[in-house]
C-alpha positions in Angstrom: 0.0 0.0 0.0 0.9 4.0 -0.6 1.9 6.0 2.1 -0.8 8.5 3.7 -0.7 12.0 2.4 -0.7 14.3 5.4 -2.7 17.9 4.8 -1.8 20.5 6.9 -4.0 24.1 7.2 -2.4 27.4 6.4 -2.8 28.4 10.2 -0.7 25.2 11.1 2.0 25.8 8.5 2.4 29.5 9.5 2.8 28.5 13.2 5.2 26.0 12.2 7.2 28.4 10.0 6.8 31.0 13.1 8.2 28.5 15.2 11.4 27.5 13.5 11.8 31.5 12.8 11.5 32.5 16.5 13.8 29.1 17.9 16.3 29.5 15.2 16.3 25.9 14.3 16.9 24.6 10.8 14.1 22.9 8.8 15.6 19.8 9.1 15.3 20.0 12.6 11.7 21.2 12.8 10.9 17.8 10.1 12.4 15.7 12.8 10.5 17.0 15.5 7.1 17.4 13.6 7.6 14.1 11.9 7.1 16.0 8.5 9.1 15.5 5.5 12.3 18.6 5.4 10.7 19.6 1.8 7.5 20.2 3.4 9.3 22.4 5.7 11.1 24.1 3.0 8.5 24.7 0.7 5.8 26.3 4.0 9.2 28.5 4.8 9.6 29.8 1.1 5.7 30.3 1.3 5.6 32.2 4.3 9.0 34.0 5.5 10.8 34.4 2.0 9.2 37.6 0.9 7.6 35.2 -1.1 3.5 36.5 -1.5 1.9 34.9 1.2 4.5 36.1 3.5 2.6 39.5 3.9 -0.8 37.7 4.8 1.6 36.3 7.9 2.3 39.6 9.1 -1.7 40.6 7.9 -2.8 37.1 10.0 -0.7 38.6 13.4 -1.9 42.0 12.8 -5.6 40.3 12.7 -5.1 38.6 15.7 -4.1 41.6 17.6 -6.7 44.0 16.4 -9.5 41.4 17.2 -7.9 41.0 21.0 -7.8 44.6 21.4 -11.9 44.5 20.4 -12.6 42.3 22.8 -11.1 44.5 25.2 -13.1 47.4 23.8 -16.4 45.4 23.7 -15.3 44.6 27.6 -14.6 48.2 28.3 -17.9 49.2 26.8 -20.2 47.1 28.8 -19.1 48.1 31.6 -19.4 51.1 31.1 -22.9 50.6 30.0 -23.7 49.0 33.2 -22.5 51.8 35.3 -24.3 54.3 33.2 -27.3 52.5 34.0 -26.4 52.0 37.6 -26.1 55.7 38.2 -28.6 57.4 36.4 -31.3 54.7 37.9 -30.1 56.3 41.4 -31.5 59.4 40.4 -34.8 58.7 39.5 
């Protein structure tokens, strides 16, 4: 029989390519680890670091990620504020 085909998602490659970026290790050390074939490694690291085009929707993705925390902290912000607006101005009634 043929070997399985493994499919990874964009989010896992990007973490993946992240990861060997931040550690400083070399793809051949990040296919041991993952138990993924070095070319795959290559090829996600060309795909997302290299300047190559999808590198800038890596730097859009983390961008993404912190403008939606930072609206959740708004959205937090917000209702509490709307609850103590309504706390004091039922006092006053």
């Amino acid at each position: 029989m043929g070997d399985i085909r493994q499919h990874f998602d964009n989010e896992f490659k990007r973490q993946t390519v992240k990861h060997m970026l931040e550690t400083g290790k070399s793809p051949s050390e990040v296919s041991k680890e993952l138990d993924i074939p070095v070319s795959s490694i290559r090829a996600w690291k060309k795909q997302f670091a290299d300047g190559g085009e999808k590198s800038q929707l890596f730097v859009d993705y983390e961008r993404l990620q912190n403008l939606e925390a930072q609206n959740r902290e708004l959205q937090e912000e917000l209702e509490i504020l709307k609850k103590a607006m309504h706390f004091f101005t039922k006092d006053r009634k």
